[in-house]
C-alpha positions in Angstrom: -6.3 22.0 -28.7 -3.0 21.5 -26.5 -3.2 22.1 -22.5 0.0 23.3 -21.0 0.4 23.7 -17.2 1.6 27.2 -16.5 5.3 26.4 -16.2 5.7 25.3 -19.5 4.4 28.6 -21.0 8.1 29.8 -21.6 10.4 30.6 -24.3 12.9 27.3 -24.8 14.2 29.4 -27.4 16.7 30.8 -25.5 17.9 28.1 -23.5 21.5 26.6 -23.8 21.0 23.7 -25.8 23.5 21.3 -24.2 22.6 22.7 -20.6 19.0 22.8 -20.7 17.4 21.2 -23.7 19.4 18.4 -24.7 17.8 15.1 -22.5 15.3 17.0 -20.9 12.2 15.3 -20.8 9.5 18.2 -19.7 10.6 20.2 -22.4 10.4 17.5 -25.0 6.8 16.6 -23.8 5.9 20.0 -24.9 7.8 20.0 -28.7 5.8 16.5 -29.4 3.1 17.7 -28.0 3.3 21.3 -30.0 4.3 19.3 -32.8 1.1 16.9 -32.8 -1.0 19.8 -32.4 0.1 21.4 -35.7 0.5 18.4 -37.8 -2.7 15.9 -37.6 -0.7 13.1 -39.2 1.8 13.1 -36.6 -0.7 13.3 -34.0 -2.3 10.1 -35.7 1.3 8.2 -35.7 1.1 9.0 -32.2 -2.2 8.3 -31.0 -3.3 5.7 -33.6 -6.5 7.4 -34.7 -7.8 10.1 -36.2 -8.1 13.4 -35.0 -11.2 14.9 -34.8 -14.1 17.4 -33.4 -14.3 14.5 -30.4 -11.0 13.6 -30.4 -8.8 16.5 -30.4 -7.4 17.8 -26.9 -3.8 17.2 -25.9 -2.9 17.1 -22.6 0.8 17.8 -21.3 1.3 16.7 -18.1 -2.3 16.5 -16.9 -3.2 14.4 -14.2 -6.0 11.5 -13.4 -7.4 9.3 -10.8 -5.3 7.0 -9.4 -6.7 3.7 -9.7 -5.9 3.0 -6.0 -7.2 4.1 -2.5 -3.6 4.2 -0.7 -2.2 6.3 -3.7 -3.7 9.8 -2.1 -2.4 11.8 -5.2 -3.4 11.7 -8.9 -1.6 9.8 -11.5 0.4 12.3 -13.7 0.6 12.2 -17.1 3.2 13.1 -19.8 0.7 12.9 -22.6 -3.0 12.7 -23.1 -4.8 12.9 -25.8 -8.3 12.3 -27.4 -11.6 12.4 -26.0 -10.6 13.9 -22.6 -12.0 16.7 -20.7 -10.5 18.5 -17.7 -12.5 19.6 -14.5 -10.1 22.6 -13.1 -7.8 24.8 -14.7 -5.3 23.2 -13.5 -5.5 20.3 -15.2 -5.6 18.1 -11.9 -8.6 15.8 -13.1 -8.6 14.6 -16.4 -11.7 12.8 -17.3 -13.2 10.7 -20.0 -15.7 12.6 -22.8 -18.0 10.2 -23.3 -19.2 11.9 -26.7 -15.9 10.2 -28.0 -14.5 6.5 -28.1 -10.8 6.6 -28.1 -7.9 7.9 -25.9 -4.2 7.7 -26.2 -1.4 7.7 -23.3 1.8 8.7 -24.0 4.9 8.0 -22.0 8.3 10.0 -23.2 11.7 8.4 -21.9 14.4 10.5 -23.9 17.4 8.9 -21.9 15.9 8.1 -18.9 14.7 4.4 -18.1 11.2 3.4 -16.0 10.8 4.9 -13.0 9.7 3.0 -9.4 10.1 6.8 -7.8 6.9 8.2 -9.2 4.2 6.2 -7.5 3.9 6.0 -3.6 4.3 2.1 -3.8 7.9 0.9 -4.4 6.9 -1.8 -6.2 5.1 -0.1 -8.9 6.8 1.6 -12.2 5.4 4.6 -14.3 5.2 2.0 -16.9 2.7 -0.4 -15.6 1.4 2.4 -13.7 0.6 4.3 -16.9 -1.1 1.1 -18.5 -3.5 0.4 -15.0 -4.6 3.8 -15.6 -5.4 3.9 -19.2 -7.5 1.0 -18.1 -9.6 2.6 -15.6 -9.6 5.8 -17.6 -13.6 7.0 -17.4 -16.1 9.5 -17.1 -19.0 9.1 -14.8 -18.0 5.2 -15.1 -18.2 5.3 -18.7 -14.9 3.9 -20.5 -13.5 4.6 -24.0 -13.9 2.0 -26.1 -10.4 2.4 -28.2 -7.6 2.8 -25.9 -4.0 3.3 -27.2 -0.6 3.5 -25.1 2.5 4.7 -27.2 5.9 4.9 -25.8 8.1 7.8 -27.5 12.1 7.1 -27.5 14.8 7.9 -29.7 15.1 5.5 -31.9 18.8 3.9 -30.3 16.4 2.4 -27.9 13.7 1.0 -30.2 16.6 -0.7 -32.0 18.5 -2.1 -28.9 15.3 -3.0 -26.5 17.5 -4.4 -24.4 18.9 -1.5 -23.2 16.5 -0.4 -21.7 13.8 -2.1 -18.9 11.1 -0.7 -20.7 12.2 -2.5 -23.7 11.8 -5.9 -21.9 7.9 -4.6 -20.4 7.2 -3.5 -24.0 8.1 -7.2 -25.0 6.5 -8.9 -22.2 3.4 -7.6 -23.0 3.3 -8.5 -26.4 4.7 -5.5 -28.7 6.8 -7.8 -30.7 3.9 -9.6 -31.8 1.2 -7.0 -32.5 -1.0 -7.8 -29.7 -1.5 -7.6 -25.6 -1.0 -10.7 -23.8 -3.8 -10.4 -21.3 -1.9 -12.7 -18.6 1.3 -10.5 -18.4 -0.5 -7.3 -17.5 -3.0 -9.1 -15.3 0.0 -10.8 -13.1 1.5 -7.2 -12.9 -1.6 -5.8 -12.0 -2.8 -8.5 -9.6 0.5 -8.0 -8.0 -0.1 -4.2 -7.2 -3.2 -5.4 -5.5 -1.6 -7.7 -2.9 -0.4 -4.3 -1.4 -3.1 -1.3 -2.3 -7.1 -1.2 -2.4 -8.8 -0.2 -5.1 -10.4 2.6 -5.6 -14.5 2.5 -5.7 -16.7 5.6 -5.4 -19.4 7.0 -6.3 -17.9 9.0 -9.4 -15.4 7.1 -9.7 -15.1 3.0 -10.0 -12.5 0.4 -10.5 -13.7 -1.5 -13.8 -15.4 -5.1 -13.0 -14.1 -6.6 -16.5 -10.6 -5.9 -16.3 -9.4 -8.7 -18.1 -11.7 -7.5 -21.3 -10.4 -3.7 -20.9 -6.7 -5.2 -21.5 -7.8 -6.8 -24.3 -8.8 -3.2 -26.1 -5.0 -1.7 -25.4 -2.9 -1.4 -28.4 0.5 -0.9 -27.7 2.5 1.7 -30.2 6.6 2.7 -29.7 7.4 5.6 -31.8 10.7 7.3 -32.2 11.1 11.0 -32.1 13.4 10.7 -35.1 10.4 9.1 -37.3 7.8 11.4 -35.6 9.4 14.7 -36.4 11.4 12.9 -39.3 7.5 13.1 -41.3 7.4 17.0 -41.4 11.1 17.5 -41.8 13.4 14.6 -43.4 16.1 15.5 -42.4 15.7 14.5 -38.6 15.2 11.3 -39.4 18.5 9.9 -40.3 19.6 11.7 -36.6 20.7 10.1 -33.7 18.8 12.1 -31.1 21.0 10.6 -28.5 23.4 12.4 -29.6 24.1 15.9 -28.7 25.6 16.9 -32.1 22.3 15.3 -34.0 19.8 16.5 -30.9 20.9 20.1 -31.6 20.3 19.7 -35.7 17.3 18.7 -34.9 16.7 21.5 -32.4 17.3 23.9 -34.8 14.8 22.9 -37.6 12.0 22.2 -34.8 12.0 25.5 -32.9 11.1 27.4 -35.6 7.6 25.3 -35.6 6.9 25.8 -32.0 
């Protein structure tokens, strides 16, 4: 089942492509995540596990707990899914259900680049950010035992890393070679804490065995040319950084949404 917040609940249909649709990010959060909820094996290429009675929610633009004291708001979100639960109706506390084992964090950059301006410490990115809370990611301090981060791009940016600063964090942290390296993400993380406390309460607790919860993360970049590319071919010989290509593919995927 997909979770929208309210404003998203509107018809993109009759939007100026160029103007409105073209680059935006909120609305392409909601056509992956519309388009993962009707097609299980792109929400598997997404997620990187099965979808199920357990593991079925999608959240768009939900929010957690922030892993830190100083950091008075939630984390936001731009997609969640698997065994996850939400307190409120307003999809301000996302939770762990512990009847499941896996849960998947998605991060959508369609031409934008990682962001210091989302977190209230400078020195933090929606990158790293995203990955510290996928860590401490529980439910009445119970963690998920599979947890999966996927970063969704065009593919122009998949091919030239280097273009982006994302690209250099995805390689840092050990895309290129199938696995996390542990060290890389403990530095980063070990350097947020020189400047913020970390959160521990009753509910809610900082995990103890960090340095084995970053050895669970698997790390997944997906395009939105090959993800939409496995319902409809023709998408995926696109350029979606291209206005020309992004409205072709526009056309063929409103009429799934």
């Amino acid at each position: 089942m997909i979770h929208l917040k309210p404003h998203m609940i509107q018809d993109f249909k009759k939007k100026d492509f160029e103007k409105e649709i073209f680059g935006n990010e909120t609305i392409f959060k909601y056509i992956i995540g519309k388009y993962i909820d009707n097609y299980n094996v792109a929400f598997e290429k997404i997620c990187g596990f099965e979808r199920n009675d357990t593991h079925s929610n999608i959240f768009i633009e939900g929010q957690t707990t922030s892993p830190y004291k100083s950091n008075n708001e939630n984390t936001k979100l731009d997609i969640a899914c698997g065994a996850i639960l939400k307190k409120d109706s307003t999809m301000c506390q996302l939770e762990y259900a512990k009847e499941g084992n896996a849960v998947n964090f998605s991060l959508v950059k369609y031409l934008s680049d990682v962001n210091s301006n989302k977190t209230s410490n400078p020195c933090m990115n929606d990158f790293d950010m995203m990955l510290e809370n996928l860590l401490c990611f529980q439910g009445e301090n119970i963690f998920p035992d599979k947890i999966v981060l996927t970063l969704i791009t065009p593919k122009c940016f998949k091919e030239n890393p280097e273009n982006r600063f994302y690209g250099y964090k995805m390689k840092d942290y050990g895309y290129n070679e199938k696995k996390m390296v542990p060290k890389k993400l403990l530095d980063t993380i070990e350097f947020h804490q020189k400047s913020e406390i970390k959160r521990i309460e009753k509910e809610w607790k900082y995990p103890d065995n960090i340095q084995e919860r970053i050895k669970k993360i698997e790390l997944r970049w997906i395009t939105m040319e090959e993800l939409f590319g496995q319902q409809h071919r023709a998408i995926l010989d696109l350029d979606l950084t291209k206005v020309s290509d992004a409205k072709k593919a526009w056309e063929i995927l409103k009429t799934t949404l």
